[in-house]
N, C-alpha and C positions, 0 to 999 in steps of 0.2 A: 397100680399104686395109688388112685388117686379115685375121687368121685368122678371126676371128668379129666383129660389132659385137656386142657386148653391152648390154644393157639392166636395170641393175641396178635393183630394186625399192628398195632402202634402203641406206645406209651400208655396211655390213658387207657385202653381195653386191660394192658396190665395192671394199674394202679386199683381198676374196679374188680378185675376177677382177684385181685392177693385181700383188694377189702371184702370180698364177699365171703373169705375166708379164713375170717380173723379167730375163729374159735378153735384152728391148729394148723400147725402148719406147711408152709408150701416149698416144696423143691421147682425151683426154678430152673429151668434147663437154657441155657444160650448155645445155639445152635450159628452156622454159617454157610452160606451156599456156595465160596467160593472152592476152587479144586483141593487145595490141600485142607480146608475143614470139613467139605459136605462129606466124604466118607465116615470119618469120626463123628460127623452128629448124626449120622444113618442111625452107625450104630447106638449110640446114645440113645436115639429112639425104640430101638429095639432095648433097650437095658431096661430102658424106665417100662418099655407094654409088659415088658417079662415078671418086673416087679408089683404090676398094678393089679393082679388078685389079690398078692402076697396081702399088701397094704390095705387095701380096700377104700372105705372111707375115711381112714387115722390120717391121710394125706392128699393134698389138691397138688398137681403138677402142673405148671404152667411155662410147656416151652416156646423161645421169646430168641427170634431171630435176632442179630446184634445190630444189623444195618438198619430195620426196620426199627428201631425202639434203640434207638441212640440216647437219649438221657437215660432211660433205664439201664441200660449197658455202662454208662457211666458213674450212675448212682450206686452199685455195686463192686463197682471197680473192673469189670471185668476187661482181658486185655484181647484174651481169644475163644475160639470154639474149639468143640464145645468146652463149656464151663458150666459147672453146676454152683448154684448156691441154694442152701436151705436154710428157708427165713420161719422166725417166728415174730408175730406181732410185726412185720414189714423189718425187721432188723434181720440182716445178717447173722448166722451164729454156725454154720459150717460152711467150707467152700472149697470144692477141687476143679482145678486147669485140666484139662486134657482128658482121655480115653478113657471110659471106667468099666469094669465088668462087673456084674449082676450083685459078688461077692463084695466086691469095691463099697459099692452104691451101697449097700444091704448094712454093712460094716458105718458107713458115714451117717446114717439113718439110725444106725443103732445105738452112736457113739452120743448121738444128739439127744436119745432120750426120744423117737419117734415108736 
C-alpha cells in the first residue's frame, strides 16, 4: 500500500515521515501491544501488507504504536487500537476504530478519493 510502511519509534519520527510525505497521502495505522489489542493490530498489519501492491506508491503507511507516540495518539483523537486514520496535508479526513478487512480499508481509501 505504501512506498515504505514505516514504524516510527516516538513522535517526532512520525511528524518527519507524514512531512516527507506531503505530496499524498498517508494512512496512519495505531496499533497496541496489550492482550486485547495486539491481535487486532496483527491483523491490521496483515490488511495494510495485503493492500500495499494494490496502492503502490499513491500511499505512505505509517503505523504508530499509541503508548509510544502519545501526543500523536492524541493529536488525532484516537481512543484505541487499532485505529486507522487517513491524513492528507497532516489533517485528518477519514477515520475507523477497530478490526478492518482488506475490503473495509479498500472501501475507506476509496471513499477518500486515494
Amino acid at each position: 500500500m505504501s512506498r515504505r510502511v514505516h514504524r516510527p519509534l516516538e513522535d517526532q519520527e512520525f511528524d518527519f515521515i507524514t512531512a516527507m510525505a506531503q505530496e499524498g497521502p498517508v494512512l496512519a495505522y495505531f496499533t497496541g501491544t496489550w492482550p486485547k489489542a495486539a491481535a487486532a493490530s496483527r491483523a491490521l498489519d496483515a490488511v495494510v501488507a495485503e493492500l500495499a501492491q494494490e496502492y503502490g506508491s499513491r500511499l505512505t503507511a505509517v503505523r504508530t504504536d499509541i503508548t509510544r507516540c502519545p501526543a500523536t495518539t492524541r493529536r488525532y483523537g484516537v481512543t484505541g487500537a487499532p485505529t486507522v486514520v487517513l491524513l492528507r496535508s497532516g489533517e485528518a479526513v477519514a477515520t475507523h476504530a477497530g478490526p478492518m478487512t482488506p475490503a473495509e480499508l479498500r472501501g475507506l481509501l476509496e471513499a477518500a478519493g486515494v
